[in-house]
N, C-alpha and C positions, 0 to 999 in steps of 0.2 A: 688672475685667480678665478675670476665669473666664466672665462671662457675654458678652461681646465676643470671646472664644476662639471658647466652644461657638456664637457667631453665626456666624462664620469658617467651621467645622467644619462648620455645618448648610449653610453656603449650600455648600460643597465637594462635599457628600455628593448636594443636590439638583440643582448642576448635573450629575452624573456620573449619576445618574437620570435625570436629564433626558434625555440621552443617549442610556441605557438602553434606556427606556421607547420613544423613536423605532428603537432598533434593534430592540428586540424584537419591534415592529407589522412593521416591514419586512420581518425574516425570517419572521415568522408568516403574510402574503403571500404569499410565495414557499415558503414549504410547504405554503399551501395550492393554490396553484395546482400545486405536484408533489402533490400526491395528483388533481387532477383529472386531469393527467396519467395517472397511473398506470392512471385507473379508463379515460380513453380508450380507449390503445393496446392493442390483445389481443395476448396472449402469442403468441407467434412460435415456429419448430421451427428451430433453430440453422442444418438442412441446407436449411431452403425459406425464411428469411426473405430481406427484402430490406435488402442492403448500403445503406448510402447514405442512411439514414434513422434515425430513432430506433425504437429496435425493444427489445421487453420478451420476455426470456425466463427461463426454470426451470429451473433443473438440479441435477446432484451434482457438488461439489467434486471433479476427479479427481489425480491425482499416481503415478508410480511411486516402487515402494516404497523405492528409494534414495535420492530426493530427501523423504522425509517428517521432519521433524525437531522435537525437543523445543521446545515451546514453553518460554522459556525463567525463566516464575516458577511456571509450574504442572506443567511438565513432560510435558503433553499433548503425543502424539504428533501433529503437524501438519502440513500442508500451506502454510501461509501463518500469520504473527500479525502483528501492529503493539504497538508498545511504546510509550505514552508517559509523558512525563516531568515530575513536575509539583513544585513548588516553592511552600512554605508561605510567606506574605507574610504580615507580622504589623504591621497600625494598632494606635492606641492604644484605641481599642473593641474591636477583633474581628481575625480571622485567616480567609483564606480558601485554597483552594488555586489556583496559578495556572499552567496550561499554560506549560512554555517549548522543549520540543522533542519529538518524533515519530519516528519511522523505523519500516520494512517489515523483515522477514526478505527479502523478493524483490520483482523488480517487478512478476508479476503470478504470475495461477494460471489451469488451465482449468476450463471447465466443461461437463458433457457431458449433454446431457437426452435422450438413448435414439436420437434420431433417424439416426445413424450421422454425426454432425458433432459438432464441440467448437470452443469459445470461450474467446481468451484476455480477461483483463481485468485491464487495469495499472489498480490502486485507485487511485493518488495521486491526490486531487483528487476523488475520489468522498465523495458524502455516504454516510456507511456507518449503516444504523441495525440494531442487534443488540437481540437477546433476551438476557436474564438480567445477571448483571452481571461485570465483567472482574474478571481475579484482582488480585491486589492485593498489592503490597511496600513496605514502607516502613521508612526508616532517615535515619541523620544523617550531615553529612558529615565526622565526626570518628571514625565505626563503618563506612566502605565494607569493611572486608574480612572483614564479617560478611553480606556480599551473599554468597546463591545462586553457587556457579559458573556454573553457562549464565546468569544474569541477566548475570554482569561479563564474561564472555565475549564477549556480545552486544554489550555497549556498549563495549567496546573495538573488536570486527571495526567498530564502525558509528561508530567517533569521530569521523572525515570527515564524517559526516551532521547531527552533534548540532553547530549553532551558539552553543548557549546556554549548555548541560550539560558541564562539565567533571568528571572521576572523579579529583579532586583531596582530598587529606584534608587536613583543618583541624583546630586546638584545640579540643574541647570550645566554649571560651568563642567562639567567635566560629564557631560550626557553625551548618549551615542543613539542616532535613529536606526531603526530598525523599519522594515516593510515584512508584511506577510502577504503572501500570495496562496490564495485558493482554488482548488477547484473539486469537482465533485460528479460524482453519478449518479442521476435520479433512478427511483422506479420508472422503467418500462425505457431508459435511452437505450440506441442499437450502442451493441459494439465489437469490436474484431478482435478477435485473440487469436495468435500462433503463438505456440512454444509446444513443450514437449506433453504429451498428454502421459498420465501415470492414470494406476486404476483407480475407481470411487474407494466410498469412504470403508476401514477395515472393521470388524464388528467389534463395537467398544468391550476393555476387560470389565467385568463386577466390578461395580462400585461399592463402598461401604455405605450399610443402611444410613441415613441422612436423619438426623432428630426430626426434622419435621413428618417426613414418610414415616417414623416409631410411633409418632403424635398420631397421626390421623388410622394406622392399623391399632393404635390401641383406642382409640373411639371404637373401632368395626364389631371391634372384639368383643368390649362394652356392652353394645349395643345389639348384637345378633345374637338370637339363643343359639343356633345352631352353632358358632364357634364359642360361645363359652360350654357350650356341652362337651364339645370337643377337646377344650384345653381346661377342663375341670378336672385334674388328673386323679383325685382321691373320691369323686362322686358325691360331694356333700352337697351341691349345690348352689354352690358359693365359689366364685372365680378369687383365689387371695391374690395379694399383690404379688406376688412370684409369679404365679399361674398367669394372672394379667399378661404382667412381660413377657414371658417366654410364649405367649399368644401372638402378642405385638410384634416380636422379632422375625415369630415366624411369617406371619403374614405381610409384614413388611418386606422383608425379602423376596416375599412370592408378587408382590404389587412392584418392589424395584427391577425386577427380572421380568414378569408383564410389558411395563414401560423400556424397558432398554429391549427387549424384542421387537414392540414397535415400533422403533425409536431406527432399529438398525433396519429392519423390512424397509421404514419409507426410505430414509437414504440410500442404503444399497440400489434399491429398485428405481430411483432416482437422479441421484448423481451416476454418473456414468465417468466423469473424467476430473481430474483435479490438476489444475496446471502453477506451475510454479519456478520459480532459478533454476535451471540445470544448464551449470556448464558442461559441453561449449553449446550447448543452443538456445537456438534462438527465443528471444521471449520478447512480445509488444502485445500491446494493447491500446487500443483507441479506438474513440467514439464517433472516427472520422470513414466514412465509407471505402473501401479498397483502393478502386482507381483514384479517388483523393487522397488519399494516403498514398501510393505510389510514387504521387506526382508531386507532393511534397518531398519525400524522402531522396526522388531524383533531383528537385530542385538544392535541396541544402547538400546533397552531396557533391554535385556537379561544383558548387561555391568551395565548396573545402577543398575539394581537391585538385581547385585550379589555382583559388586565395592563398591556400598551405601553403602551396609551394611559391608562388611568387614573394609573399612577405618572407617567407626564408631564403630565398636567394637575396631578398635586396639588404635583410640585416647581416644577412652571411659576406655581402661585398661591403657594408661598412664597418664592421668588426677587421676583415684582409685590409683595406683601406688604412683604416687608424691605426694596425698592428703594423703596418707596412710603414707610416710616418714617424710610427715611437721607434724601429728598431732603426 
């Protein structure tokens, strides 16, 4: 009966190898044909390249200093991180750790390489490959309120995001750990992006006047003779509260249209390119310099697509094997 289990076991273990082994040639393919990519396309200058193509550039992560924020298990000041979330799965041999959800701090970050232009890029979907390793937290789900502040912070602002990950406490006895893995990009790190460049940003529609911007043009109005002369519609003297408003509205529209003209001058005149998923091309990002990044992507491809195929031929001969004793 034990020895009819562990046949069970083996033939389970060899078809999910099998599997494996095929996935792992196919994406070792496809990494290697992005690095020939990569060595292709020459690096581009943000302000001269061309829209519309795939296009590889170099820069420094930039952000103003109001938007820079703690990365939330290491507590690096950052510009952008990704958090994910991983979940320890336990068989009767072994235990491994298992991906079940992800999220951004934001949707994307610029980047600006000297030329007098800057690039946005929404990561989602991008293959991201990093140098050193992500910080690292881990706990049970019968110990959550022994998590970091900005860690549970984080995963609460982002509960809407996490399909998988619930920040519910259990019994000791029936707890399940969990690992989060960080990582992040400060102000000023290099980093490389190819994918496909699209044009900067498009001129925002009118918005609707904002109660606060009605707040402060009916101060102006208030307060300036020459606009209550102006919106003194009967000449008495006297601004009534009708006249007020219809003051407010207008000059608020004229200060929200102000600002959204400015608003779209610096961007337009500044972003130059917006990179983002577009199937079938290519999309990476990493804060590892070229020919290092190269030489990684040659190394783990070279592994896949020599590993791929050997664990699938050897589960492939003991699945024929065992088929070949049963019948």
């Amino acid at each position: 009966m034990d020895s009819a289990n562990s046949i069970n076991e083996m033939t389970i273990y060899c078809v999910i190898g099998l599997g494996a082994g095929i996935y792992w040639f196919v994406t070792g393919f496809r990494e290697l044909k992005q690095k020939r990519t990569i060595q292709d396309i020459p690096t581009s200058k943000i302000s001269t390249g061309a829209v519309g193509t795939n296009v590889e550039i170099k820069g420094q992560v930039i952000c103003d200093d109001d938007k820079v924020v703690p990365a939330p298990i290491s507590e690096t000041p950052s510009v952008f991180y990704s958090i994910e979330i991983q979940k320890l799965v336990r068989t009767k041999n072994s235990s491994y750790w298992k991906t079940i959800d992800n999220f951004y701090s934001d949707k994307g970050f610029f980047v600006d390489d000297g030329s007098g232009a800057d690039a946005l890029v929404y990561i989602e979907g991008a293959t991201v490959k990093r140098k050193g390793k992500p910080a690292e937290f881990q706990l049970a789900s019968n110990n959550f309120s022994s998590m970091p502040p900005l860690l549970s912070q984080a995963l609460t602002q982002n509960a809407a995001k996490l399909k998988h990950f619930k920040m519910k406490s259990t019994s000791w006895l029936f707890s399940d750990k969990y690992r989060f893995l960080e990582w992040y990009f400060k102000p000023g790190d290099f980093i490389y992006v190819l994918g496909f460049a699209e044009s900067g940003l498009k001129v925002p529609k009118r918005r609707k006047l904002k109660f606060q911007t009605f707040l402060k043009a009916k101060k102006l109005v208030a307060a300036d003779p020459k606009l209550k002369k102006r919106f003194d519609s009967n000449k008495d003297g006297v601004l009534s509260p009708e006249e007020l408003e219809w003051g407010a509205k207008v000059v608020g529209e004229q200060l929200s249209a102000k600002y959204d003209q400015k608003q779209t001058k610096e961007l337009v005149s500044k972003t130059k390119m917006i990179f983002k998923r577009k199937k079938p091309h290519p999309f990476i990002v990493s804060n590892m310099h070229e020919e290092n990044l190269v030489k990684s992507i040659a190394m783990t491809s070279t592994l896949k697509m020599i590993g791929g195929p050997v664990v699938a031929v050897a589960c492939l001969g003991y699945l024929a094997f065992t088929l070949k004793n049963f019948l």
